[in-house]
C-alpha positions in Angstrom: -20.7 4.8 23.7 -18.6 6.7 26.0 -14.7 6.8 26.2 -14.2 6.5 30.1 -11.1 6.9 32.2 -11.0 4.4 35.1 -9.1 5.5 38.2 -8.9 2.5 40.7 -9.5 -0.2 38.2 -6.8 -2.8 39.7 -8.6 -3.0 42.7 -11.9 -5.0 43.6 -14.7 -3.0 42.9 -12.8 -1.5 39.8 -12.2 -4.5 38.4 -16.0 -5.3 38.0 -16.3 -1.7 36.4 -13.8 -2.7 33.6 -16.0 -5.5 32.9 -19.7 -3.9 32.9 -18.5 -1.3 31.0 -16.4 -3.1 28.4 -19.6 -5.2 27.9 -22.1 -2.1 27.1 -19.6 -1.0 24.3 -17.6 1.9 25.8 -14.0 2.5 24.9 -12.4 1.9 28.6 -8.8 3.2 29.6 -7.3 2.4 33.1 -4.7 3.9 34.7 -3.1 1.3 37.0 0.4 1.2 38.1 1.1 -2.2 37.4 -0.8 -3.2 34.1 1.0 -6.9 34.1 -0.7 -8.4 37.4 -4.2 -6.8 36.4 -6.8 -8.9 34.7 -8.2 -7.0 32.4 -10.9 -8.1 30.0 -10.2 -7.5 26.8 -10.6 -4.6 25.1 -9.3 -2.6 28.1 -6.6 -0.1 27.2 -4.1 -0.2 30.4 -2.1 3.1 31.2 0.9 2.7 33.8 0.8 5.1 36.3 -0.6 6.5 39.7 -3.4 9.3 40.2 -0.8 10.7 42.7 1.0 11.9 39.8 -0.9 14.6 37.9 0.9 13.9 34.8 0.4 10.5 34.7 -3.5 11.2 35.1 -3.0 13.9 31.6 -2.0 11.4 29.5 -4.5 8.5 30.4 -7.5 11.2 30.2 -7.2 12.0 26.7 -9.5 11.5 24.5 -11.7 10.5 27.6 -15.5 12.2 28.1 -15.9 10.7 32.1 -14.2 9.3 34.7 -15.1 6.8 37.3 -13.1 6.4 40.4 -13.5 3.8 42.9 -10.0 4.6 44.4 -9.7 3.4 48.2 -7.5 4.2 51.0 -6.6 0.7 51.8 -5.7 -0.9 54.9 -3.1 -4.1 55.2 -6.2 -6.0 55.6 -9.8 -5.6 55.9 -9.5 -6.0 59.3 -10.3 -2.7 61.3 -7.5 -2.7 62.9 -5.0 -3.1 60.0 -2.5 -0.5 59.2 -3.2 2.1 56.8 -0.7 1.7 53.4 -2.1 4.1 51.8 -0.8 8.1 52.2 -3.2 9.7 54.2 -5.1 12.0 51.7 -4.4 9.5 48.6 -7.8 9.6 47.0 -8.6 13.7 48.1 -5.0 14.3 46.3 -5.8 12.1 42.8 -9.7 13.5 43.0 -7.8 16.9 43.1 -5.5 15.8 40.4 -8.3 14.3 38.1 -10.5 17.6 38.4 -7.4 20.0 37.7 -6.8 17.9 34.6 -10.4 17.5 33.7 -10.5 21.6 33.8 -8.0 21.5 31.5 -9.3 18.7 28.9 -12.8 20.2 29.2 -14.1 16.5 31.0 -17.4 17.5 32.7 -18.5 14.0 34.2 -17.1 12.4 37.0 -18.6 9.5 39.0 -17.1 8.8 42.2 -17.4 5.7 44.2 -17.8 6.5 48.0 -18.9 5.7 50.9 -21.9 5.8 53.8 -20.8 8.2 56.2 -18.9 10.7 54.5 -19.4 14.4 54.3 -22.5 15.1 55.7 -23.5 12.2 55.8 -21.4 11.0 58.8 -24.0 12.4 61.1 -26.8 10.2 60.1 -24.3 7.2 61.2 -26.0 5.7 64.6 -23.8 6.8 68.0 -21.6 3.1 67.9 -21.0 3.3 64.3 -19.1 6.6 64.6 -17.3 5.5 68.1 -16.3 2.7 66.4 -14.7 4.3 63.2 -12.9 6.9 64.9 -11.2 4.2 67.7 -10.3 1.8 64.6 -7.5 2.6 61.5 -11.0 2.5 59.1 -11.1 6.5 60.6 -8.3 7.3 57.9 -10.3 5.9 55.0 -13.6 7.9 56.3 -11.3 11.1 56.8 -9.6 10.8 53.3 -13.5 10.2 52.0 -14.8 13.2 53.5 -12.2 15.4 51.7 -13.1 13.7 48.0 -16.8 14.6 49.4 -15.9 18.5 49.7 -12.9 18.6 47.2 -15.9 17.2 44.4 -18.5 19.2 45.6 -16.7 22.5 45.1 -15.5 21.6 41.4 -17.4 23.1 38.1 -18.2 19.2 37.0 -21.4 17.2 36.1 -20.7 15.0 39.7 -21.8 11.8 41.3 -20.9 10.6 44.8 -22.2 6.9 44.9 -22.1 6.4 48.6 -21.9 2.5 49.2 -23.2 0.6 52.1 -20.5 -2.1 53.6 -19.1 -4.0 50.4 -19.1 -7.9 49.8 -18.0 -10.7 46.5 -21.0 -12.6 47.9 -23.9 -12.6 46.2 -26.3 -10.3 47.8 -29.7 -12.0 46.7 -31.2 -8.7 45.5 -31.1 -5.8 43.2 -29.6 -2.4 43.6 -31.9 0.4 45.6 -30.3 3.9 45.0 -31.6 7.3 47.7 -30.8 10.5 48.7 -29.3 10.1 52.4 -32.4 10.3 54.7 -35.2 9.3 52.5 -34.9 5.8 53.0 -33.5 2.7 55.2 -30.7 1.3 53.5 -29.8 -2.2 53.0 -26.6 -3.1 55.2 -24.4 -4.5 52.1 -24.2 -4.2 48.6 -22.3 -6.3 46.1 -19.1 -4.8 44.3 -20.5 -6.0 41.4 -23.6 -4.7 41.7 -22.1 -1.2 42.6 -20.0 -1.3 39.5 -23.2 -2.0 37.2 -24.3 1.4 39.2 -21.3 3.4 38.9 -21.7 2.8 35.0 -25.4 3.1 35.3 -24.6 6.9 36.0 -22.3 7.7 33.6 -24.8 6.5 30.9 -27.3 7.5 31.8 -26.2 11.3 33.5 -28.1 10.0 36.5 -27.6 11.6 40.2 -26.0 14.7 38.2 -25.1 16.6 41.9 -26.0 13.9 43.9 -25.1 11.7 46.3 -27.4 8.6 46.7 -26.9 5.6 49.0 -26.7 2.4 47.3 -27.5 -1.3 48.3 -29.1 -4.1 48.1 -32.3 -4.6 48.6 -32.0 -8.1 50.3 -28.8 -9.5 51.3 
């Protein structure tokens, strides 16, 4: 049993994470800035506040041995086109915020939910793929991802950076495939439920300790 800190747990993959963990018996705490309009399961200890405010991330981390963070920079709409509404560098300034204050609470494990593409991993995106990010409002989210990607990297933690494939609610019809970028195909979707079984999966288990596989499904 593990007491976890959950950044990003009022959104959709997050949500899921409260659950699968909740279920395998660890003591769960989510920092949220609204806890009356999330549904969490019970057993969930809700913390108001925003990972944009460092304080706010010292209080919900204590007492805490890991952290998951599927933290997003989110558009209006999943359309591509949609305007950002998050601040440009919003999950490279809470990553940076979490890891200051996990340096100072002596947290070593951090599992962070990110995406294909980022870091290193953008050149291994096809030719189309890559003209197609940077000409849509999805470039900001891939820019802010990169940073977490070199921000995490450089920090004295026990790290994972899950790198999803395109996310879906629908069922995918398939379980979870996890590879280091380049070693396999990957699947084209993966479902957020599925991920948030993984993102647990890790912390559990100290998986992918300096790592940052791919994840899908392996029909969908």
């Amino acid at each position: 049993m593990t007491n976890l800190l959950v950044l990003g747990g009022s959104g959709r993959t997050g949500v899921h994470v409260l659950s699968r963990a909740v279920a395998r018996g660890h003591r769960v705490r989510a920092l949220v800035r609204n806890p009356d309009v999330v549904a969490a399961p019970a057993g969930v200890e809700l913390v108001a506040g925003t990972p944009s405010n460092i304080d706010d991330i010292r209080e919900a981390a204590q007492g805490c041995e890991a952290v998951i963070s599927t933290l997003n920079n989110s558009r209006a709409s999943d359309n591509p086109w949609a305007k950002p509404v998050s601040p440009p560098m919003f999950m490279a300034d809470a990553i940076r915020n979490a890891l200051t204050v996990m340096g100072e609470q002596a947290i070593r494990r951090i599992v962070v939910n990110s995406t294909m593409g980022a870091g290193d991993d953008w050149a291994r995106l096809n030719p189309m793929a890559r003209f197609f990010v940077n000409i849509s409002n999805i470039k900001a989210g891939f820019v802010d991802h990169s940073a977490v990607d070199q921000i995490v990297r450089a920090s004295d933690t026990d790290w994972t950076l899950v790198r999803a494939v395109a996310l879906t609610d629908k069922p995918a019809g398939g379980p979870v495939r996890a590879a280091e970028a380049g070693t396999e195909t990957p699947g084209t979707r993966i479902n957020r439920a599925d991920l948030a079984a993984f993102l647990v999966d890790t912390v559990e288990h100290d998986t992918w300790i300096h790592q940052s596989p791919l994840v899908w499904n392996t029909r969908g």
